[in-house]
C-alpha positions in Angstrom: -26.0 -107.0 -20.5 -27.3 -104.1 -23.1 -28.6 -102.6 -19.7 -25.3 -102.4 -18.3 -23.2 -101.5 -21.1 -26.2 -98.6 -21.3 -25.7 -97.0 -18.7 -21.6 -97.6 -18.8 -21.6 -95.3 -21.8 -24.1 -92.3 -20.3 -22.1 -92.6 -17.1 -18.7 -92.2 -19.3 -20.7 -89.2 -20.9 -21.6 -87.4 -18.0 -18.1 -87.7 -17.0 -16.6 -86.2 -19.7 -19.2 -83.3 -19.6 -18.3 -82.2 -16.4 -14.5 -82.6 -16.9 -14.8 -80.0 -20.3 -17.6 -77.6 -18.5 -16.8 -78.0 -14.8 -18.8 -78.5 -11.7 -21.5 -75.5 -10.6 -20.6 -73.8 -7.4 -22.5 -74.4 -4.7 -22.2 -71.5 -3.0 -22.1 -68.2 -4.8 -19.9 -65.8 -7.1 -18.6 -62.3 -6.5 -19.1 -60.8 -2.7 -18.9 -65.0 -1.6 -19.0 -65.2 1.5 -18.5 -68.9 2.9 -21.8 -69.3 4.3 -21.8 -66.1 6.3 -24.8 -64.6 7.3 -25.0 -61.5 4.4 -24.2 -64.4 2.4 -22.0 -61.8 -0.1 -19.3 -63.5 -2.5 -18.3 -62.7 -6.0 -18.5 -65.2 -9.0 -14.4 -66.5 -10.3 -12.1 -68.8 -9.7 -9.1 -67.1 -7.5 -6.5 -69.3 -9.1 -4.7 -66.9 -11.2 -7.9 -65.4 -12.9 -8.5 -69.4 -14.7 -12.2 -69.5 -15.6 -14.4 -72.3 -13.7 -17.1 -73.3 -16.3 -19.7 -70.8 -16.5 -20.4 -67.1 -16.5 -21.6 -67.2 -12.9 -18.2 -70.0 -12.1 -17.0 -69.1 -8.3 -14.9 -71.1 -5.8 -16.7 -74.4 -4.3 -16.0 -72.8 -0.8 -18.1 -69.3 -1.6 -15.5 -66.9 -0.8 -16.2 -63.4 -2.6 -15.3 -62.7 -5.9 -16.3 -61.3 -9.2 -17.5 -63.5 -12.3 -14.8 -65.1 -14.5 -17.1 -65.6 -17.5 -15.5 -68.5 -19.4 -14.7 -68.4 -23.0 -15.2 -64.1 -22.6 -11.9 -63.2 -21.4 -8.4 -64.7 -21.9 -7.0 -65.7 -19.0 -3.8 -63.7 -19.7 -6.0 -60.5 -19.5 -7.4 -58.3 -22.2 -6.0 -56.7 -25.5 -3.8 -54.5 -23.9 -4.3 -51.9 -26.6 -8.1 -52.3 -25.9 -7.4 -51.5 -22.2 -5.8 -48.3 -23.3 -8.2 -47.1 -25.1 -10.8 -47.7 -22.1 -8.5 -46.0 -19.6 -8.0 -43.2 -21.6 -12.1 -43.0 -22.0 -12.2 -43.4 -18.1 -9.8 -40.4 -17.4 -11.0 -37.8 -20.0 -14.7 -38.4 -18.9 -15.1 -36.9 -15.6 -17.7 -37.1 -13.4 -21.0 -38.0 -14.3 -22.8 -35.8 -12.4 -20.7 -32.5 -10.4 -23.4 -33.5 -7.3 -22.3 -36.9 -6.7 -19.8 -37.2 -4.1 -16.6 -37.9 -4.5 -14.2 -41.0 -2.1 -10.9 -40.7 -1.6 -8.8 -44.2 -1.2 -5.5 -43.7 0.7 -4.0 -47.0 0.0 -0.1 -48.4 0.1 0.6 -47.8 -3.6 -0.9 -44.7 -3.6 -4.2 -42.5 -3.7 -7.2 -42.5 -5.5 -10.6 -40.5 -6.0 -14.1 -42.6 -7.5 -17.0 -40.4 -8.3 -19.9 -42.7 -6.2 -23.0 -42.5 -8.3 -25.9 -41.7 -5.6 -28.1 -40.1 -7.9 -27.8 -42.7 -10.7 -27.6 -45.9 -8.2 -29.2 -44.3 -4.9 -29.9 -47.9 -3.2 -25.8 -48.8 -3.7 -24.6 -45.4 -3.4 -26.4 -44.2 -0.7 -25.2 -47.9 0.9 -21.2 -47.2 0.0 -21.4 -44.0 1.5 -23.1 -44.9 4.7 -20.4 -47.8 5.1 -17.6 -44.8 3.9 -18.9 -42.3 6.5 -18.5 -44.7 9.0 -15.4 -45.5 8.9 -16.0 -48.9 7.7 -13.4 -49.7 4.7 -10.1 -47.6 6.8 -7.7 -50.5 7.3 -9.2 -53.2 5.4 -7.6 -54.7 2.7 -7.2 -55.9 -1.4 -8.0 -59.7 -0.7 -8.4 -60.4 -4.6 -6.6 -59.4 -7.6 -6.8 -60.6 -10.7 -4.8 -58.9 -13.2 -7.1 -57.5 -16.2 -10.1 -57.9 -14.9 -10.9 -56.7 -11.5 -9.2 -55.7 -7.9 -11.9 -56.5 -5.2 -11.8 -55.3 -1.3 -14.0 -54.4 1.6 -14.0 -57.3 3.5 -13.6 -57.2 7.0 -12.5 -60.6 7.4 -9.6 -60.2 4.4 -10.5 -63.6 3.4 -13.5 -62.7 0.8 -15.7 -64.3 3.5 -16.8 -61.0 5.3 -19.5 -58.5 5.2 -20.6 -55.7 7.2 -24.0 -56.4 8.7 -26.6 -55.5 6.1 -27.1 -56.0 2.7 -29.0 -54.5 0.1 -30.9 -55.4 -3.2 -29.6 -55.8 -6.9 -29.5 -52.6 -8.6 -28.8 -52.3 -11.6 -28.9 -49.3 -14.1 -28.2 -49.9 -18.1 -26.7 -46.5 -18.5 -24.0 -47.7 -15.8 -21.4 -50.2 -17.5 -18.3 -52.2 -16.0 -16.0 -50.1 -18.2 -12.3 -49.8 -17.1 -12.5 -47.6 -13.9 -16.1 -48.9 -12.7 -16.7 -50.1 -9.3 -19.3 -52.8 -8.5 -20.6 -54.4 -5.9 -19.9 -57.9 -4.9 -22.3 -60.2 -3.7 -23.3 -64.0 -3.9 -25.9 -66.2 -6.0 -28.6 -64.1 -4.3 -28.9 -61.3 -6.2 -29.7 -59.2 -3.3 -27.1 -60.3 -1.1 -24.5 -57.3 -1.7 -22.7 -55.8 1.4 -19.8 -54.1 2.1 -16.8 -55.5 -0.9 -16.4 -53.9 -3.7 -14.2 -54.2 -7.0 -12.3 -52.0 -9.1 -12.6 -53.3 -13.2 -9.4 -53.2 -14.2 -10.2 -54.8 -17.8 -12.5 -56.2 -19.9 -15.7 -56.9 -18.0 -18.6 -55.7 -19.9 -20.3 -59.5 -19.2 -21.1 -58.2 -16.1 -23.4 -55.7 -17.4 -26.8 -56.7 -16.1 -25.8 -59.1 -13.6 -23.7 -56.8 -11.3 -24.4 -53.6 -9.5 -22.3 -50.8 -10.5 -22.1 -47.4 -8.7 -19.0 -45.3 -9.1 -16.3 -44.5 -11.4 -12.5 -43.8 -11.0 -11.4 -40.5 -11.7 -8.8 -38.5 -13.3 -5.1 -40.9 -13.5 -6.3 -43.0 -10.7 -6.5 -45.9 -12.0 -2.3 -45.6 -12.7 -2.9 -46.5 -8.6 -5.2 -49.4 -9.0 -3.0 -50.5 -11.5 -0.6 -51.1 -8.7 -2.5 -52.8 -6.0 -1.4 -56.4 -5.0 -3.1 -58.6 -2.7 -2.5 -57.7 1.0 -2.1 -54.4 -0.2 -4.3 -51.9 2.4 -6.8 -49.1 2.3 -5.7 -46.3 5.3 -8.7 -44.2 4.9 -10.9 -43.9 2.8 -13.2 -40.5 3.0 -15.6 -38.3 1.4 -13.3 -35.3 0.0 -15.9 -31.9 0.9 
């Protein structure tokens, strides 16, 4: 009988553990990609930026996303005075470096320009611009936005699923934060499983330092554009400017 009740109580306990810290993903976080074969996802729960339990939280089904580190950001979004201070930081900076290329993103709410960091992140930004120069992102869309934190596209598929057909290893540079403006690349568990989507940090994200590649930066008032992006909304072209 003391068996019983035993092991009554732990089961209760684990119970109630995973209720408060929810259940690990099994597939992974921020380029997820359901099983695909680049296997690229992105860590956070889709639902209305909510955070799923841990820093490295995603969606059960692996569809791509970025990390919606719990207990680090409110789900309502940032301090909006801290965001203004961080966009004002991303549009007086400039570029980096006057060698780096620059993208342009025509999009449905608008145009854009992001400084790609080949120099600093050669492995990502030499991969971007290959996928750029090809054509690659023209057409695609926004598939995930979640206000005050990131806006996340390059998916073939439109789902978060998708992937072009290579993928390249974890880079990661501790000069190059995810300040307002950044973009990073999405990928899955595997660390070396980034492809083709990409985000936009449109918040606080600075847990993703370390974790997450990033390899460009939003110029000038661009991010007024990003700003505006819904999901659905769509990337004409998207080009080197010479």
């Amino acid at each position: 009988m003391k068996l019983v009740l035993a092991l009554c109580l732990l089961l209760a306990g684990a119970l109630l553990m995973a209720g408060c810290f929810g259940e690990k993903p099994a597939s992974a976080p921020l380029n997820a990609t359901n099983g695909s074969a680049n296997g690229t996802m992105a860590y956070s729960n889709q639902s209305g930026g909510q955070m799923n339990g841990s820093a490295q939280a995603g969606q059960a089904n692996g569809s791509a996303q970025t990390p919606n580190a719990a207990g680090q950001m409110n789900p309502s979004g940032p301090d909006a005075n801290a965001v203004g201070a961080a966009m004002n930081d991303s549009t007086r900076d400039g570029m980096m470096n006057p060698k780096n290329p620059v993208v342009v993103f025509e999009t449905t709410k608008g145009n854009f320009s992001a400084e790609i960091y080949v120099n600093e992140a050669p492995i990502t930004g030499a991969n971007f611009m290959k996928l750029v120069n090809s054509g690659f992102y023209n057409g695609l869309t926004f598939h995930r936005v979640e206000p005050g934190f990131v806006v996340q596209g390059g998916d073939p598929k439109g789902d978060g699923t998708g992937g072009s057909n290579q993928t390249i290893p974890l880079e990661i540079k501790p000069n190059l934060k995810h300040k307002l403006g950044a973009l990073g690349m999405a990928r899955s568990q595997n660390p070396d499983s980034a492809s083709s989507q990409f985000y936009v940090v449109t918040g606080e994200a600075s847990f993703l330092d370390g974790n997450y590649a990033v390899f460009g930066q939003v110029l000038g008032s661009g991010m007024n554009v990003v700003q505006q992006i819904k999901v659905g909304d769509r990337m004409t072209k998207v080009y080197e400017k010479k």
